[in-house]
C-alpha positions as protocol buffer text, in pm:
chain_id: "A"
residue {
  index: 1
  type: UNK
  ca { x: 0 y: 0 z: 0 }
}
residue {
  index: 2
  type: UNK
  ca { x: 307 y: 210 z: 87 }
}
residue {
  index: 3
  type: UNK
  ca { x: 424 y: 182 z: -254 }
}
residue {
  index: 4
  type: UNK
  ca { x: 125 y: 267 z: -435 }
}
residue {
  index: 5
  type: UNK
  ca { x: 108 y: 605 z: -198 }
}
residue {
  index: 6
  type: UNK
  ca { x: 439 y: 682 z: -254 }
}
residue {
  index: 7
  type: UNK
  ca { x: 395 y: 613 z: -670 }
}
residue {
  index: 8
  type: UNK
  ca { x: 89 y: 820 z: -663 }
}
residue {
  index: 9
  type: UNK
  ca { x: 282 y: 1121 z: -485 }
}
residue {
  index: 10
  type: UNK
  ca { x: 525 y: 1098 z: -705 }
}
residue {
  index: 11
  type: UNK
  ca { x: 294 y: 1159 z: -1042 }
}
residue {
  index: 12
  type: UNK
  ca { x: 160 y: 1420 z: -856 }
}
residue {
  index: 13
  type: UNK
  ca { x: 431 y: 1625 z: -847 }
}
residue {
  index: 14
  type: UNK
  ca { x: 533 y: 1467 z: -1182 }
}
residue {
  index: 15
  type: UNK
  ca { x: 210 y: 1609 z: -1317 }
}
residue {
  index: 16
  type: UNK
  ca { x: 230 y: 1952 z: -1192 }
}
residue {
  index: 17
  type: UNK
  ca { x: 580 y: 1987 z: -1325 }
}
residue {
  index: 18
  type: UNK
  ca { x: 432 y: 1905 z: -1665 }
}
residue {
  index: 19
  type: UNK
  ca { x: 202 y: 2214 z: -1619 }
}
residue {
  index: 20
  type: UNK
  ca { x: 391 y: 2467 z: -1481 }
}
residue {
  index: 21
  type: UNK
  ca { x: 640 y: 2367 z: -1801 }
}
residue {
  index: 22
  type: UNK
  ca { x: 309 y: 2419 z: -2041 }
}
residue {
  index: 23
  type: UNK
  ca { x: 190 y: 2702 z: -1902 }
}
residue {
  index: 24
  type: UNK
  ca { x: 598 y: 2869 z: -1940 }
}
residue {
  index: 25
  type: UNK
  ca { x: 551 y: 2729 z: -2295 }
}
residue {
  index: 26
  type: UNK
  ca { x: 262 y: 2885 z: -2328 }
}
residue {
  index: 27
  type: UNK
  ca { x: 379 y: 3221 z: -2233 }
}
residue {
  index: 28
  type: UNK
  ca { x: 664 y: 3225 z: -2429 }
}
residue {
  index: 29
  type: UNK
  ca { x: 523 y: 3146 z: -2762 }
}
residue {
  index: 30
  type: UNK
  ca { x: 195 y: 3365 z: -2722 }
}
residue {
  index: 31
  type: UNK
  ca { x: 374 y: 3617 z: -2948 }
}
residue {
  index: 32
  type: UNK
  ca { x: 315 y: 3417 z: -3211 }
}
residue {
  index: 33
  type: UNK
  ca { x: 18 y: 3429 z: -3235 }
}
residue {
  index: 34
  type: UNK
  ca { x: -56 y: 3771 z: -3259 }
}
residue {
  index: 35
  type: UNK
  ca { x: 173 y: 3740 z: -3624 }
}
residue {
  index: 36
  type: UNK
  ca { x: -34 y: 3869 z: -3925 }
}
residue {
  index: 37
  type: UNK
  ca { x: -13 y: 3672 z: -4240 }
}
residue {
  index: 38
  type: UNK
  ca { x: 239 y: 3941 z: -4374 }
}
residue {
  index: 39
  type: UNK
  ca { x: 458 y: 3845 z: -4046 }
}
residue {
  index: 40
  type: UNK
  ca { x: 461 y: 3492 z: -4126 }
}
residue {
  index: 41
  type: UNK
  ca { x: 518 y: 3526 z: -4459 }
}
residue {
  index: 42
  type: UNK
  ca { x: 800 y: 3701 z: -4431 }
}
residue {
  index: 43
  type: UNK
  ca { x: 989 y: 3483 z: -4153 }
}
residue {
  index: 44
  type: UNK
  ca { x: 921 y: 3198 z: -4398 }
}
residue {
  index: 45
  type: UNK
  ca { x: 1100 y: 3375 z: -4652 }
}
residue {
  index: 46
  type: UNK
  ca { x: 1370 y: 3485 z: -4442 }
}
residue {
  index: 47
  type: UNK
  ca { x: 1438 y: 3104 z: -4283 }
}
residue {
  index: 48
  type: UNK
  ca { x: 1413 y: 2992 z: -4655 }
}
residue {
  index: 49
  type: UNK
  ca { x: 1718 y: 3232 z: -4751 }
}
residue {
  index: 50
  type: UNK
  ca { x: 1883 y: 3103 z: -4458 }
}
residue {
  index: 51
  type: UNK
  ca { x: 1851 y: 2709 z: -4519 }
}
residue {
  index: 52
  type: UNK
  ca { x: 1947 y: 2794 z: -4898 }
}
residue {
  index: 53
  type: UNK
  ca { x: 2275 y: 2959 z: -4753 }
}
residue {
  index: 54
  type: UNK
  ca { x: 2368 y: 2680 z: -4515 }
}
residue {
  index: 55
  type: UNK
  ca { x: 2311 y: 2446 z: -4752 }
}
residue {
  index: 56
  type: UNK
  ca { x: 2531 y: 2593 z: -4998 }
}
residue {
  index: 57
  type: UNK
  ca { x: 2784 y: 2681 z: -4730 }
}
residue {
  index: 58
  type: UNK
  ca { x: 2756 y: 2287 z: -4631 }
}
residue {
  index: 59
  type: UNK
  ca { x: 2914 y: 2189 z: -4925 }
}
residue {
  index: 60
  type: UNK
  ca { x: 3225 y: 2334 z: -4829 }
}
residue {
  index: 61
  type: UNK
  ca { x: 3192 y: 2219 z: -4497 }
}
residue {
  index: 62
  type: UNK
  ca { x: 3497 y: 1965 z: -4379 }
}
residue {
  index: 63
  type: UNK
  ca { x: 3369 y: 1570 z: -4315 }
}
residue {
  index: 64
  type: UNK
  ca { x: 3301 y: 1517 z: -3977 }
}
residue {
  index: 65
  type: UNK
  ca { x: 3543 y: 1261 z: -3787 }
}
residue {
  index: 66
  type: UNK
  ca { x: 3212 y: 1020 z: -3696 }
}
residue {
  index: 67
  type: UNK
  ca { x: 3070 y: 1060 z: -4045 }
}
residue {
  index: 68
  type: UNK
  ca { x: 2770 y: 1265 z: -3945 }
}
residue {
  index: 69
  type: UNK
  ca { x: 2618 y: 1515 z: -4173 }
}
């Protein structure tokens, strides 16, 4: 019985970890969205720029020692 106390206590606080982290997660990312369509377009232009430049960078890019990418 002990151990089925103790297990339950333990979710419990398990549990309201798990909140408090969505509710930070929530507050964090509320920014987004208040973006307009014009906002989003625009960091989704900018990011694709970016990817196109690493990935042209990442051919000159030395092998890694494990063989990762």
């Amino acid at each position: 019985m002990e151990e089925a106390w103790n297990r339950h206590v333990r979710h419990r606080e398990l549990y309201r970890q798990l909140d408090v982290v969505r509710a930070e997660l929530k507050a964090r990312t509320a920014w987004v969205a208040e973006l307009t369509e014009e906002d989003l377009a625009e960091a989704l232009r900018g990011l694709s720029e970016r990817i196109d430049a690493v990935r042209e960078a990442g051919g000159d890019a030395a092998e890694c020692p494990d063989g990762t990418p």
